[in-house]
C-alpha atoms as a printed R data frame, in Angstrom:
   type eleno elety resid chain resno       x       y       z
1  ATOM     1    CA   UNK     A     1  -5.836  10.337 -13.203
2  ATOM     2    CA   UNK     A     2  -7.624  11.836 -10.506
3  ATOM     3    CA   UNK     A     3  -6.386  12.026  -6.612
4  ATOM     4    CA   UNK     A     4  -6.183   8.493  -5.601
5  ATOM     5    CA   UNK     A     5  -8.535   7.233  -3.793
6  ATOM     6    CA   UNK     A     6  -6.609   3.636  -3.150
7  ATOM     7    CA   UNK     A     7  -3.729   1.955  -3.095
8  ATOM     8    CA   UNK     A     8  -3.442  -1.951  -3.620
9  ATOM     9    CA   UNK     A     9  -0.358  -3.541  -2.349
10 ATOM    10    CA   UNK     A    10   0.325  -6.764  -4.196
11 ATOM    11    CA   UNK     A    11   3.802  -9.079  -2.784
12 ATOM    12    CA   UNK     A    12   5.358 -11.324  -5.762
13 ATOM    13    CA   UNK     A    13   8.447 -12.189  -6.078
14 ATOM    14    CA   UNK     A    14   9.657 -10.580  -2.998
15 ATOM    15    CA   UNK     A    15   8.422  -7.265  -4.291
16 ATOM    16    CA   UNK     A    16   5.385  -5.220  -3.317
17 ATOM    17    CA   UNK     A    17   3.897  -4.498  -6.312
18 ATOM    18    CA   UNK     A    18   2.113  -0.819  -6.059
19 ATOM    19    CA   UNK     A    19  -1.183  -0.033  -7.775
20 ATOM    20    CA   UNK     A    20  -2.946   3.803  -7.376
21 ATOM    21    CA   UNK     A    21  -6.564   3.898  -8.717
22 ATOM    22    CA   UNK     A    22  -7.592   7.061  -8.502
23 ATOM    23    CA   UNK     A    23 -11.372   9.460  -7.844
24 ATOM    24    CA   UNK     A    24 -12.152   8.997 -11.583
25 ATOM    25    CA   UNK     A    25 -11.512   5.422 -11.789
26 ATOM    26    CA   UNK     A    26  -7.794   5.597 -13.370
27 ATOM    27    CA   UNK     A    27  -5.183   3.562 -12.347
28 ATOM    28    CA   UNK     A    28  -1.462   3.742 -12.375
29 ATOM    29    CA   UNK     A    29   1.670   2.025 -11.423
30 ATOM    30    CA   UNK     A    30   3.522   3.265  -8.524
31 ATOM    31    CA   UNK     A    31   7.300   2.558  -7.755
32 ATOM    32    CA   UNK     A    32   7.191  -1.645  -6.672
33 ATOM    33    CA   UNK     A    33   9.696  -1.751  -3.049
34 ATOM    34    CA   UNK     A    34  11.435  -4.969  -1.865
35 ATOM    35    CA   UNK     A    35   9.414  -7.428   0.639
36 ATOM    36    CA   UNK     A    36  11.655  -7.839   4.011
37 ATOM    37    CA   UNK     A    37  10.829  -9.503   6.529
38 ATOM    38    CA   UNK     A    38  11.986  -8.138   9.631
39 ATOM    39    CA   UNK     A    39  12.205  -8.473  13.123
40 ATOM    40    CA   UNK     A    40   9.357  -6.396  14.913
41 ATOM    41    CA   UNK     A    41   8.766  -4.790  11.211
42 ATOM    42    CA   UNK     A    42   5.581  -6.212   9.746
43 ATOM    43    CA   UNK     A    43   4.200  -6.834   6.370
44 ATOM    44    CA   UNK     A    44   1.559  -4.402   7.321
45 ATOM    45    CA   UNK     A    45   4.223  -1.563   8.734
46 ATOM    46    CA   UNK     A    46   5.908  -2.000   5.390
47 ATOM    47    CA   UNK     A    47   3.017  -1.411   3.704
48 ATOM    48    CA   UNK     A    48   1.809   1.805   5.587
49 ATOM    49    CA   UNK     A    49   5.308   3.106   5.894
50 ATOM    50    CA   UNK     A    50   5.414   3.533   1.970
51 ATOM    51    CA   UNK     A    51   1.616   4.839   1.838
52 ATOM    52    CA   UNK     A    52   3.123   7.645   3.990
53 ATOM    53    CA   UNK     A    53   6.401   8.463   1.825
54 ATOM    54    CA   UNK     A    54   3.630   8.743  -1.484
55 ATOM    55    CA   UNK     A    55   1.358  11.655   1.290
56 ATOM    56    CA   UNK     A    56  -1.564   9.143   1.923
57 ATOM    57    CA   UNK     A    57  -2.910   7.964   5.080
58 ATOM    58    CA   UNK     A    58  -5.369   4.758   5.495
59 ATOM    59    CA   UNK     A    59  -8.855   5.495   6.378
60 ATOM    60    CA   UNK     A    60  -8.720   1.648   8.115
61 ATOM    61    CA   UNK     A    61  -6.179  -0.627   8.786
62 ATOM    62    CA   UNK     A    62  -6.336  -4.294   9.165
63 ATOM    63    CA   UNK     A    63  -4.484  -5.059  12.228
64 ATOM    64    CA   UNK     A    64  -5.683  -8.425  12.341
65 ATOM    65    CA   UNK     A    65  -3.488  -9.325   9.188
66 ATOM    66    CA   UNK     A    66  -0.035  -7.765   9.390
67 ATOM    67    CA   UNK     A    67   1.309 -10.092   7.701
68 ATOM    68    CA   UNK     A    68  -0.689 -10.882   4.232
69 ATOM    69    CA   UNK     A    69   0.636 -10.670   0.680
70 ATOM    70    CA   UNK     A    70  -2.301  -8.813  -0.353
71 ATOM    71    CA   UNK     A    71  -3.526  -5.234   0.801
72 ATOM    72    CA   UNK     A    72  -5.782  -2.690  -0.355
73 ATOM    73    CA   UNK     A    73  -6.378   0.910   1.250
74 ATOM    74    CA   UNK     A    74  -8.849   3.518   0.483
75 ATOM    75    CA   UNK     A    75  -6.614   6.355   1.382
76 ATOM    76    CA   UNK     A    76  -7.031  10.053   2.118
77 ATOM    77    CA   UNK     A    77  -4.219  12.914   1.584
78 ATOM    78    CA   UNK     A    78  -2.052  13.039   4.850
């Protein structure tokens, strides 16, 4: 697979469930990460905080949901 080009972010079962499709169209599995809820911590931070800790950045982020089950990022190499 190619550099990725998204990430989807998919919460079931109290997991985030991690896919990474990448420039040629490939797609992996990345590492799934529990869902907490926290105080002050968002869905969304969750999210981003893990997109960081793989070296990829958003190129928009949907502060109007922070707290959805579903997210998908077109990303860009921090």
């Amino acid at each position: 697979m190619n550099n990725v080009v998204r990430i989807d972010f998919h919460e079931r079962d109290q997991q985030w469930i991690v896919t990474l499709t990448g420039a040629d169209g490939g797609t992996r599995s990345g590492e799934p990460f529990p869902a907490f809820g926290g105080e002050g911590f968002s869905k969304l931070e969750q999210v981003i905080s893990r997109m960081k800790e793989l070296g990829y950045r958003p190129t928009r982020i949907p502060y109007n949901k922070p707290n959805a089950t579903r997210y998908i990022f077109e990303v860009e190499p921090i």
